[in-house]
N, CA and C atoms as an extended XYZ file, in Angstrom:
291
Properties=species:S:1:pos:R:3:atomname:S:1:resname:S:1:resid:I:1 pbc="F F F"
N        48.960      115.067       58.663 N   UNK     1
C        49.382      116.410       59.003 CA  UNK     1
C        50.909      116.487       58.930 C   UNK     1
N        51.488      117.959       58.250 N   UNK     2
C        52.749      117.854       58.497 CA  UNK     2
C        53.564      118.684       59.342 C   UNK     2
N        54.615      118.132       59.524 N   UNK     3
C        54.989      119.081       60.742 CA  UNK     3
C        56.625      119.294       60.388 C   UNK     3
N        56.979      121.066       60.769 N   UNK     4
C        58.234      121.214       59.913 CA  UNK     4
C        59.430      121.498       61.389 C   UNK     4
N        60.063      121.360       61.152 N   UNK     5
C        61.437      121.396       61.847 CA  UNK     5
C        62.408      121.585       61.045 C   UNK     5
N        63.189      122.478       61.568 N   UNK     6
C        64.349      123.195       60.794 CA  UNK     6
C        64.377      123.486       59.288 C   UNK     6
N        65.100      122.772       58.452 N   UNK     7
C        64.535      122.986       56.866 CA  UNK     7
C        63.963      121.768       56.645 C   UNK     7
N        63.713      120.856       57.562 N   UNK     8
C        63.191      119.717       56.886 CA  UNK     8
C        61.118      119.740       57.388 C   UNK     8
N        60.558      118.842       55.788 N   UNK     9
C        58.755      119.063       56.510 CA  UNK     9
C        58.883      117.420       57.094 C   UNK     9
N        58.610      117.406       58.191 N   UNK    10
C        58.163      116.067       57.803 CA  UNK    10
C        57.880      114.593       57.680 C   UNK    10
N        56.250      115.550       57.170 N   UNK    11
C        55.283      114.627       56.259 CA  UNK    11
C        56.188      114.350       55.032 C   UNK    11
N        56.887      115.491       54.437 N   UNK    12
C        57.154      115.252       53.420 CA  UNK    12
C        58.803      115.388       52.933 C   UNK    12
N        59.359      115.120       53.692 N   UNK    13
C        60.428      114.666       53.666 CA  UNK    13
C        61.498      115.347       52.809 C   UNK    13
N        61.287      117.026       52.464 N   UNK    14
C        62.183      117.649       51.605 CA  UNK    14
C        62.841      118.411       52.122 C   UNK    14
N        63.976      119.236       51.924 N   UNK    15
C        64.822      119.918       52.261 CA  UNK    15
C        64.725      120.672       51.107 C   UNK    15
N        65.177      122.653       52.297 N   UNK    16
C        65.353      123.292       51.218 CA  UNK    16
C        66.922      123.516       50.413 C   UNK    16
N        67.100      123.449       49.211 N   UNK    17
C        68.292      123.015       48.260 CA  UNK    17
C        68.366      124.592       47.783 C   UNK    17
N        69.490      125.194       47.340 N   UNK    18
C        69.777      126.518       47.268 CA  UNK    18
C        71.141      126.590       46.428 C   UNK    18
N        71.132      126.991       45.460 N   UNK    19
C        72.162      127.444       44.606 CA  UNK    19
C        72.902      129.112       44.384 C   UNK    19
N        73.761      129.151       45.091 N   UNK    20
C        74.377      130.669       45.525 CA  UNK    20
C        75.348      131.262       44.294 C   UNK    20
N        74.672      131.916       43.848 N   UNK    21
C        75.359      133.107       42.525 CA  UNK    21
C        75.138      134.366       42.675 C   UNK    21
N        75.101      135.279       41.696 N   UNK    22
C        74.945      136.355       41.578 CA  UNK    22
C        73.002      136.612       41.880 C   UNK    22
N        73.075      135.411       41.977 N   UNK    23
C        71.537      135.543       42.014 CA  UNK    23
C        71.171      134.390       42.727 C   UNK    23
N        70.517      134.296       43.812 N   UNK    24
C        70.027      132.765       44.401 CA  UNK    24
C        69.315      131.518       43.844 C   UNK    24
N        69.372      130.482       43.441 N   UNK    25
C        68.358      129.981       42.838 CA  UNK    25
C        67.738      128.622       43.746 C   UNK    25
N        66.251      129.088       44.570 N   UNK    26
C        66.107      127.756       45.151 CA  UNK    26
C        65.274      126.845       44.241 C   UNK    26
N        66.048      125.855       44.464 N   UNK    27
C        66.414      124.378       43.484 CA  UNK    27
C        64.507      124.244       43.233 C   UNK    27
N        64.346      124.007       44.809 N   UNK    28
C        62.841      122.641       45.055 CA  UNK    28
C        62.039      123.750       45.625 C   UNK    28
N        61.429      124.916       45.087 N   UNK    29
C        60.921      125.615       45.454 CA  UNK    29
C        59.199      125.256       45.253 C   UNK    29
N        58.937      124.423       44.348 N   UNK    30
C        58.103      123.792       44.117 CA  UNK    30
C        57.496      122.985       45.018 C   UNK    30
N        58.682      122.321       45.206 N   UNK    31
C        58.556      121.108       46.313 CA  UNK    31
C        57.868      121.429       47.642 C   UNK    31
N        59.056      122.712       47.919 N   UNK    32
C        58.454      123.440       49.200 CA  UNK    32
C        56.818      123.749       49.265 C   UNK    32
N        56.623      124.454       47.993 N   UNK    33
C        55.211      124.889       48.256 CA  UNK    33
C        54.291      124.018       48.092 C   UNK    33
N        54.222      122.965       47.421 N   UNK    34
C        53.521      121.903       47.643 CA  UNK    34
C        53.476      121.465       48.709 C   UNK    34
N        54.811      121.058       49.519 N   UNK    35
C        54.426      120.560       50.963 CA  UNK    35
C        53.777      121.721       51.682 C   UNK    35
N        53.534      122.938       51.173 N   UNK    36
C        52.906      124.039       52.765 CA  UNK    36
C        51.156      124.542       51.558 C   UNK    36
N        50.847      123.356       50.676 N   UNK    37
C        50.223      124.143       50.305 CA  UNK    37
C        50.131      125.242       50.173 C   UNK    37
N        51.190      126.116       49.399 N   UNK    38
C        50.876      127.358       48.630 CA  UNK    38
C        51.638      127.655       47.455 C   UNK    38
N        51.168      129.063       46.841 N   UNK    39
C        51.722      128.651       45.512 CA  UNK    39
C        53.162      129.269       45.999 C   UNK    39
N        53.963      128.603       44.777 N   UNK    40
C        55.664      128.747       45.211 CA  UNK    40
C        55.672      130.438       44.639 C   UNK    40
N        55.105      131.084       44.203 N   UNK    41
C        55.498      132.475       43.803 CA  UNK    41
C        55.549      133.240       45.402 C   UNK    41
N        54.354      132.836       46.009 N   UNK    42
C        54.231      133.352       47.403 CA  UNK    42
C        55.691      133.204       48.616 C   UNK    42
N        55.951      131.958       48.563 N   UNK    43
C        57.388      132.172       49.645 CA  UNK    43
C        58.442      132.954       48.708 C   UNK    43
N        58.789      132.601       47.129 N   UNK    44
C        59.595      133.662       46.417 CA  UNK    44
C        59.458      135.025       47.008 C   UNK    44
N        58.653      135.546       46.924 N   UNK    45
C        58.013      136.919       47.251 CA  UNK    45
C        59.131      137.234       48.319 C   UNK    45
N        58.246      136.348       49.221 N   UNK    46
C        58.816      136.557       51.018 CA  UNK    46
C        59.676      136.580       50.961 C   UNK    46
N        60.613      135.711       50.359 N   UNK    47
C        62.395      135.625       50.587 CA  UNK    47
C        63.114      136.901       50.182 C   UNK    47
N        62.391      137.508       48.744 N   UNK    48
C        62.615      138.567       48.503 CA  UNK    48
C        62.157      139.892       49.328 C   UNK    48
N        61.610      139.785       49.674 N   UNK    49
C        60.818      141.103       50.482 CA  UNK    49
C        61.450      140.889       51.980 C   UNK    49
N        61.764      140.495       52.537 N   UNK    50
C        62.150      139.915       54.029 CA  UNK    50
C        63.975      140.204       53.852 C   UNK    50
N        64.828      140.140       52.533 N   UNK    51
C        65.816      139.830       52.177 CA  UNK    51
C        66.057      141.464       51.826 C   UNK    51
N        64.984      141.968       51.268 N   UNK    52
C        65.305      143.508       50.908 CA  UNK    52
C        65.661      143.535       49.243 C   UNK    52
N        65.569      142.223       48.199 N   UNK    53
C        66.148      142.241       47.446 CA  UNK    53
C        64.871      141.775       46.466 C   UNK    53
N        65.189      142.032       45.153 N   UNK    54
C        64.227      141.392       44.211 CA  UNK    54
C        63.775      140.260       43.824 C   UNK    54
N        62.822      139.868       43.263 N   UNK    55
C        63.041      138.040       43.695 CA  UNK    55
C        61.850      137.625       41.853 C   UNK    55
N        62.010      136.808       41.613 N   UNK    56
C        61.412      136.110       40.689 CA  UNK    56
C        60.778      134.573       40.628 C   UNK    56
N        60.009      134.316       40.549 N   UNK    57
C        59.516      133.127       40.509 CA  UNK    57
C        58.725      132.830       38.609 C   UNK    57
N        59.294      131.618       38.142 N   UNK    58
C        59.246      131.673       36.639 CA  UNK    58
C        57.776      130.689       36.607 C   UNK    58
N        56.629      130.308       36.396 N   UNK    59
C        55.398      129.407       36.603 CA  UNK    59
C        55.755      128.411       35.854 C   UNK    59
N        56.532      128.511       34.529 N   UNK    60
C        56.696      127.844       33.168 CA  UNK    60
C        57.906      126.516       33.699 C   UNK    60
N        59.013      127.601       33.830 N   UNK    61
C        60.299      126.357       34.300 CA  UNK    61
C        60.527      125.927       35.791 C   UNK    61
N        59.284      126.884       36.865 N   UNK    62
C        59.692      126.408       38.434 CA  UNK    62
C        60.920      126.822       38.769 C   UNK    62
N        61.600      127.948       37.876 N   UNK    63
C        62.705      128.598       38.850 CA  UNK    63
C        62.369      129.684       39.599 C   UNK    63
N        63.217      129.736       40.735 N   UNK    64
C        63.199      130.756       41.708 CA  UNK    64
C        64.244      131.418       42.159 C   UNK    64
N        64.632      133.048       41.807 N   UNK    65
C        65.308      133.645       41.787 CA  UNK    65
C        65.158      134.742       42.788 C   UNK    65
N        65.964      134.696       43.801 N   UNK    66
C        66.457      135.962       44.554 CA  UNK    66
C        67.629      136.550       44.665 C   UNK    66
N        67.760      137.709       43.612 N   UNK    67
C        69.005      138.903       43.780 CA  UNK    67
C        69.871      138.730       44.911 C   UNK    67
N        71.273      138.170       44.674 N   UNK    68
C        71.951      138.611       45.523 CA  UNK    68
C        72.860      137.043       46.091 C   UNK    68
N        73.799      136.647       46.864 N   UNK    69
C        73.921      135.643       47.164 CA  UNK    69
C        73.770      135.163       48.806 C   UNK    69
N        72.611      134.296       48.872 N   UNK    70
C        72.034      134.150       50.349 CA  UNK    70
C        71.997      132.871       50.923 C   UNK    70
N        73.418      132.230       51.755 N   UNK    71
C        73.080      130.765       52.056 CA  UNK    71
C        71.671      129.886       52.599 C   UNK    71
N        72.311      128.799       52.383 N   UNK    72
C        71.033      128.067       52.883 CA  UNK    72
C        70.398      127.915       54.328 C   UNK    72
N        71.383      128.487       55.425 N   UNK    73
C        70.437      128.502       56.919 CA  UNK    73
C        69.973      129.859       56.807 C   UNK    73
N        70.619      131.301       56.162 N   UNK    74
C        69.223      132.283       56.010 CA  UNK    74
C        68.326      131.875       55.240 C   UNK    74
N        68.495      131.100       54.492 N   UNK    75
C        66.901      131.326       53.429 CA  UNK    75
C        65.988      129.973       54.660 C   UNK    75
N        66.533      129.427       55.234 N   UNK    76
C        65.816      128.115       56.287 CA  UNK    76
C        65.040      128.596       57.430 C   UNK    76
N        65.714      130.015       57.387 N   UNK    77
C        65.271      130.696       58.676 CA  UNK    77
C        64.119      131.626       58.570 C   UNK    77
N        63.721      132.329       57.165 N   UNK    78
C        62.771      132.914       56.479 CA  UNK    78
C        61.726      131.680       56.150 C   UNK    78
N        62.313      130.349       55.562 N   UNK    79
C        61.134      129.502       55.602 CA  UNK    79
C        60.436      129.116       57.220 C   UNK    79
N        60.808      129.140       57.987 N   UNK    80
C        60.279      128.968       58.951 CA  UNK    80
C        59.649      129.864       59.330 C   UNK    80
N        59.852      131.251       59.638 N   UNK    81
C        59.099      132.502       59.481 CA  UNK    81
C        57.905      132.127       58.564 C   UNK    81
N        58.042      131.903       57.428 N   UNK    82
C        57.054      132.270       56.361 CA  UNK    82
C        56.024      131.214       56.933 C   UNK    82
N        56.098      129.958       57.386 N   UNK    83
C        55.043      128.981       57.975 CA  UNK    83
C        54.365      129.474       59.138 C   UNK    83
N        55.321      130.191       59.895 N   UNK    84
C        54.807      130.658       61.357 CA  UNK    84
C        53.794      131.454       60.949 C   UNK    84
N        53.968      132.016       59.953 N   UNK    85
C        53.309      133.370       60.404 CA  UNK    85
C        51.885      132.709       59.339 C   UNK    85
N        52.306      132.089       57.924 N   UNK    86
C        51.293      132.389       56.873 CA  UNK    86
C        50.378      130.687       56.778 C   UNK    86
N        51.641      129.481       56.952 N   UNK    87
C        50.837      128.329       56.709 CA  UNK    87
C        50.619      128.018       58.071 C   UNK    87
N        51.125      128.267       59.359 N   UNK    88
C        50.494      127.644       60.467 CA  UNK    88
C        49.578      128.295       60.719 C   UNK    88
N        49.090      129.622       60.374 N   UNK    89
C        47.806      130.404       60.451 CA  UNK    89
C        46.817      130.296       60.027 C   UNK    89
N        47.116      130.208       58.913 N   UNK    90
C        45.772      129.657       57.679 CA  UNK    90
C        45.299      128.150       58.906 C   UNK    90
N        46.256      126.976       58.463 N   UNK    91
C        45.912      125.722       59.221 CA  UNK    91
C        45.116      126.058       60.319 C   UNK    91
N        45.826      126.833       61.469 N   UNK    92
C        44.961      126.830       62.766 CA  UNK    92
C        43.717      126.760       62.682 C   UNK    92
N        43.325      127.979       61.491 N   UNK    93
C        41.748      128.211       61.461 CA  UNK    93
C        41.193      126.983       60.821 C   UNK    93
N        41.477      126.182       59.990 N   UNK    94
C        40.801      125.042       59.327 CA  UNK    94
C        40.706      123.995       60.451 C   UNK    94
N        41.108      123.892       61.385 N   UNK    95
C        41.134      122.538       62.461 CA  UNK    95
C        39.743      122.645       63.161 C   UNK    95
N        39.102      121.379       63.079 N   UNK    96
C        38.346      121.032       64.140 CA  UNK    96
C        38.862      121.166       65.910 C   UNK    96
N        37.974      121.935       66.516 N   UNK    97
C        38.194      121.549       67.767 CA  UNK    97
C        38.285      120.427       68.571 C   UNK    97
């Protein structure tokens, strides 16, 4: 089982990595969604939609693009949101009592 704290998971030992331009690009967005089991278009989304801004996720090259320039403890703080609400939920219901 993994368990996340701050930007780090971990089971799985990644951090989220973030490249700040005219456009955001998170690095290991892949990475991320692999460790929360889901697909990486889904937290793209969120970052974008939560951010107010447009967002892209590419399937082909694994880039991830959100409009605008957004450091790395806001986008850490939306990943944690996005678990609270979507992967620790899902999980709850799959657990044995």
């Amino acid at each position: 089982m993994m368990r996340f704290t701050g930007t780090r998971c971990q089971g799985c030992k990644r951090r989220l990595k973030v490249v700040e331009m005219a456009r955001t690009n998170v690095v290991n967005m892949v990475d991320i969604a692999k460790a929360l089991a889901r697909p990486a278009s889904y937290t793209t989304k969120y970052f974008g939609y939560e951010l107010g801004e447009q967002s892209k996720f590419d399937e082909k090259t694994g880039v991830a693009l959100v409009n605008g320039a957004h450091d790395t403890a806001k986008l850490a703080g939306l990943l944690e949101n996005f678990i609270k609400k979507f992967a620790s939920v899902m999980d709850a219901g799959s657990r044995e009592p």
